[in-house]
C-alpha positions in Angstrom: 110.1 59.5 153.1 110.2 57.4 150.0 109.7 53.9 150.4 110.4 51.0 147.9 109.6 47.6 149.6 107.1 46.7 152.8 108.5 47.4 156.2 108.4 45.7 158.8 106.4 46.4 162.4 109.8 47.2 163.8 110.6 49.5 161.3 107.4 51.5 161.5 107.4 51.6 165.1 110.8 53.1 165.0 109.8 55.7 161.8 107.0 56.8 163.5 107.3 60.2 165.5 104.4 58.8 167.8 103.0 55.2 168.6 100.3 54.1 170.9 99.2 57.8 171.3 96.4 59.1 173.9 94.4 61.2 171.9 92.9 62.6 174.8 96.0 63.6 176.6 98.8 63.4 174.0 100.6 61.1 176.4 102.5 58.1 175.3 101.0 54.9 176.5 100.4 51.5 175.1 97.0 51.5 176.5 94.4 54.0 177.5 91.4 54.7 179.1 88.5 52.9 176.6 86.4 56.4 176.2 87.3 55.7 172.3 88.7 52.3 170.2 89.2 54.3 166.8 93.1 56.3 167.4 94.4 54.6 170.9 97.0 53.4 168.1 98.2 55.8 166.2 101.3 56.2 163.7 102.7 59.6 162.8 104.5 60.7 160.1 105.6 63.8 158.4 105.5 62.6 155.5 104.3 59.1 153.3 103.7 58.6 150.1 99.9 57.5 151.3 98.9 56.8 154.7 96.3 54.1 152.7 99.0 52.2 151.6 101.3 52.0 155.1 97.3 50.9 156.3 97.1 48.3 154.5 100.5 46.9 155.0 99.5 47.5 158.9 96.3 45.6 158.6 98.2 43.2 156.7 100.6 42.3 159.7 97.6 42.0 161.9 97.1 45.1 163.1 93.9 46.1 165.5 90.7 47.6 164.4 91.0 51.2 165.0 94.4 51.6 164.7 95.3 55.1 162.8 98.0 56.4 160.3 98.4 60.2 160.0 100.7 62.2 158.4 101.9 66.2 157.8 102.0 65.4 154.1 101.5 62.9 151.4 103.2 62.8 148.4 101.0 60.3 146.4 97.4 60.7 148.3 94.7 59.5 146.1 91.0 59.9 146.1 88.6 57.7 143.7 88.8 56.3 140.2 92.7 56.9 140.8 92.7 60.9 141.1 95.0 62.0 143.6 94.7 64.1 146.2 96.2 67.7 147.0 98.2 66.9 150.2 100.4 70.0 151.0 102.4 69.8 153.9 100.2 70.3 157.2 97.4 72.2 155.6 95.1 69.1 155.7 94.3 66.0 157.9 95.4 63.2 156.0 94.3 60.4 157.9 93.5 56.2 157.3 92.2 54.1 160.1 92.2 50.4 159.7 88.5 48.6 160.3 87.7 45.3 160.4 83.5 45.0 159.8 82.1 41.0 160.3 80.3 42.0 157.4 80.1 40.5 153.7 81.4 42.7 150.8 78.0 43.9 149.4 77.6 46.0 152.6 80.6 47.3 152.9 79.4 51.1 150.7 77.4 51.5 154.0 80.6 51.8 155.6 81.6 54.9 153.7 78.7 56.1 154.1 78.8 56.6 157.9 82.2 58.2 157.1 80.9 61.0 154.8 77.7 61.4 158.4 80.6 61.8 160.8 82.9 64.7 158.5 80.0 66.6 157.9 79.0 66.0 161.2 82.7 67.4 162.7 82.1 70.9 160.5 78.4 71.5 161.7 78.8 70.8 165.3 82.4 71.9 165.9 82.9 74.6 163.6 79.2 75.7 162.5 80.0 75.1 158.6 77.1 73.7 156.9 78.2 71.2 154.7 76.1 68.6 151.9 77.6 65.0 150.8 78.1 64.2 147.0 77.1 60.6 147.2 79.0 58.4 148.1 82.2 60.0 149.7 82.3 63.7 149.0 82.0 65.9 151.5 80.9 69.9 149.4 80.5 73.4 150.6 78.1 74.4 147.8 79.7 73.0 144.6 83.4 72.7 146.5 84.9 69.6 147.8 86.4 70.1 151.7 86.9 66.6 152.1 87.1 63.5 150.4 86.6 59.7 151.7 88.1 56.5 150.3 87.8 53.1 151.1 89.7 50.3 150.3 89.3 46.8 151.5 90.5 42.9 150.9 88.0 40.4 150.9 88.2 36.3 151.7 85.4 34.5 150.3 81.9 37.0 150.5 83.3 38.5 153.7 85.9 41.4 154.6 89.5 41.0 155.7 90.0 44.1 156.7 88.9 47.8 155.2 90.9 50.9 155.4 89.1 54.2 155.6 91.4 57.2 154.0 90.2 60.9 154.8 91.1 63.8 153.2 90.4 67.4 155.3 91.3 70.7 153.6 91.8 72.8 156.4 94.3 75.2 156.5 94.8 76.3 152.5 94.4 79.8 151.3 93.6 79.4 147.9 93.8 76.5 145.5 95.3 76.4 142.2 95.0 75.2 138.4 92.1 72.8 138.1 91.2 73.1 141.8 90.5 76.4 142.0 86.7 76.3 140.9 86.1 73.0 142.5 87.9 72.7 145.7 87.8 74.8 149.2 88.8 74.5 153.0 87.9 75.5 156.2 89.7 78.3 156.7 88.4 80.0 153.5 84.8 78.9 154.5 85.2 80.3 158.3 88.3 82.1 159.0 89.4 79.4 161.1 93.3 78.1 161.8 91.9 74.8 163.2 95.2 72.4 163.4 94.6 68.6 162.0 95.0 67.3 165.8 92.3 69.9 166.8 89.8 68.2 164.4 91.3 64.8 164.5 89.6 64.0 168.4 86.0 64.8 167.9 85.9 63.3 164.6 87.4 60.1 165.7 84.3 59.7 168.1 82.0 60.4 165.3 83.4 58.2 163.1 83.0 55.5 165.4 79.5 56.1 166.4 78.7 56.3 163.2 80.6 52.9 162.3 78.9 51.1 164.7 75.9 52.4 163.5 76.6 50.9 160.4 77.1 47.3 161.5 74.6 47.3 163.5 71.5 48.8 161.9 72.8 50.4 158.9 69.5 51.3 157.9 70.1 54.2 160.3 73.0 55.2 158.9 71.0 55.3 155.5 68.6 57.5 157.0 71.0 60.4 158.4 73.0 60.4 154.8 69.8 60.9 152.7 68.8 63.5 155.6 72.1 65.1 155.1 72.3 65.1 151.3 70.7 67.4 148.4 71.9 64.8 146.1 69.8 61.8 148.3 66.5 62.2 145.9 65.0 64.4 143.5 68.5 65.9 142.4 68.9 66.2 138.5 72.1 65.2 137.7 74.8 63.7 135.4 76.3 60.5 136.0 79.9 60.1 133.8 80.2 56.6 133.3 83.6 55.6 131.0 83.2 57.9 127.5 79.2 58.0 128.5 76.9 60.9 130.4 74.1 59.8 131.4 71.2 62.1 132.9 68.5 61.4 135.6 67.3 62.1 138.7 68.4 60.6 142.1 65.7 58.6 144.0 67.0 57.8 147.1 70.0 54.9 148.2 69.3 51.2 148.3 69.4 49.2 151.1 72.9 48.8 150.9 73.8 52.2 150.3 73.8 52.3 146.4 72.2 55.3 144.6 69.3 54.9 143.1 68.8 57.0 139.9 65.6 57.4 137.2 66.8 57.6 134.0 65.4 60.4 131.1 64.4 56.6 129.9 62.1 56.4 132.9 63.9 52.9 134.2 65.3 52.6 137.2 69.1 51.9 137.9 71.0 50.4 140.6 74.3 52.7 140.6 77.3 51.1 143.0 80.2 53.0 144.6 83.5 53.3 141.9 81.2 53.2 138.9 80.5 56.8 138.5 81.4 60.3 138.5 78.7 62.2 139.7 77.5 65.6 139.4 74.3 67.9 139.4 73.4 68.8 135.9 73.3 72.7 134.9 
């Protein structure tokens, strides 16, 4: 469905093919058991132009922490630095759940962070695919992308609003064309697998959850598992794209707030931050 203005509550409530879902049971309910906070509200869709942006109008009108927003297809996903993301009709898990962290702004990467844990998390223990994370949001099989994380937030003062976590799963596709063909892959090519987006959409809620609490809470953990998780954590050559510029170093380890830290050829140290860069190992 296209959409030109905002809707209203009522309007989404009545758009969506399933409000105040159990995730457990798939029954309808307004309230459920509390085994999980993250998807006891959830909005489905068969299509939207990007779950993100019917988030954030969600969040806007108050909605809870935790509620989700899923959809069969998305006709204007995006990714970072304003890519967009391949969203073909119910061959992914196109998903955004609305947070709200009591944490200040300059935290918030750590956030995405525990995101990118809990996906790669989902494949190893579910699915038995070993998986790396690109920092910050990638999720790569080898030197493909199976997943994709994006955060976007609104701020008052030094503090967050609200944040809304998009994920992109590529689960289903056969074979990717054009200028995804060399750089993108999903889990049925890597295992075989038909695994619906519901299938994966329980246990990866309860990751991301544990994962997010982590993060508030002692997000030096959270640190910890994403640089034991990552080949790009420290001592990765790489190449950072930064506007027209490459620049080339080596990758020693993530700040405490999450930001990479990289060595230059120079032999000075930089402080890289989430949205700056395109990064990529160097050849």
């Amino acid at each position: 469905m296209s959409r030109s203005k905002p809707l209203s509550m009522q309007q989404i409530a009545s758009l969506s093919s399933l409000c105040a879902t159990d995730l457990t049971s798939g029954r309808n309910q307004s309230r459920r058991p509390r085994m999980t906070t993250f998807g006891s509200t959830a909005y489905r869709f068969n299509s939207l132009p990007s779950t993100n942006d019917l988030a954030r109008e969600l969040a806007m009108k108050g909605a809870a922490e935790g509620a989700i927003i899923v959809a069969a297809q998305q006709t204007a996903g995006r990714g970072r630095q304003g890519r967009s993301w391949n969203s073909p009709p119910s061959e992914g898990l196109y998903l955004s759940l609305i947070l709200r962290p009591s944490i200040k702004i300059a935290e918030a990467t750590v956030i995405t962070l525990a995101a990118a844990v809990a996906v790669r998390d989902v494949f190893n223990s579910e699915y038995g695919l070993e998986c790396d994370i690109k920092w910050p949001n990638d999720v790569m099989v080898g030197d493909r992308k199976i997943s994709g994380i994006l955060m976007e937030s609104a701020s008052e003062g030094e503090h967050l609003r609200y944040a809304i976590l998009g994920i992109g799963i590529n689960l289903l596709q056969r074979h990717f064309a054009g200028e995804l063909e060399n750089s993108a892959t999903s889990l049925y090519i890597e295992t075989g697998k038909s695994i619906a987006p519901d299938e994966i959409l329980r246990p990866l809620l309860l990751l991301i959850e544990d994962e997010y609490n982590t993060a508030i809470n002692k997000p030096d953990h959270v640190i910890e598992r994403w640089v034991e998780r990552s080949s790009y954590s420290s001592g990765a050559h790489v190449r950072l794209f930064i506007g027209d510029r490459t620049v080339y170093g080596i990758t020693r380890g993530l700040s405490e707030s999450g930001a990479l830290i990289l060595e230059t050829e120079a032999g000075t140290r930089r402080i890289i931050t989430a949205g700056e860069i395109s990064l990529r190992k160097a050849e």
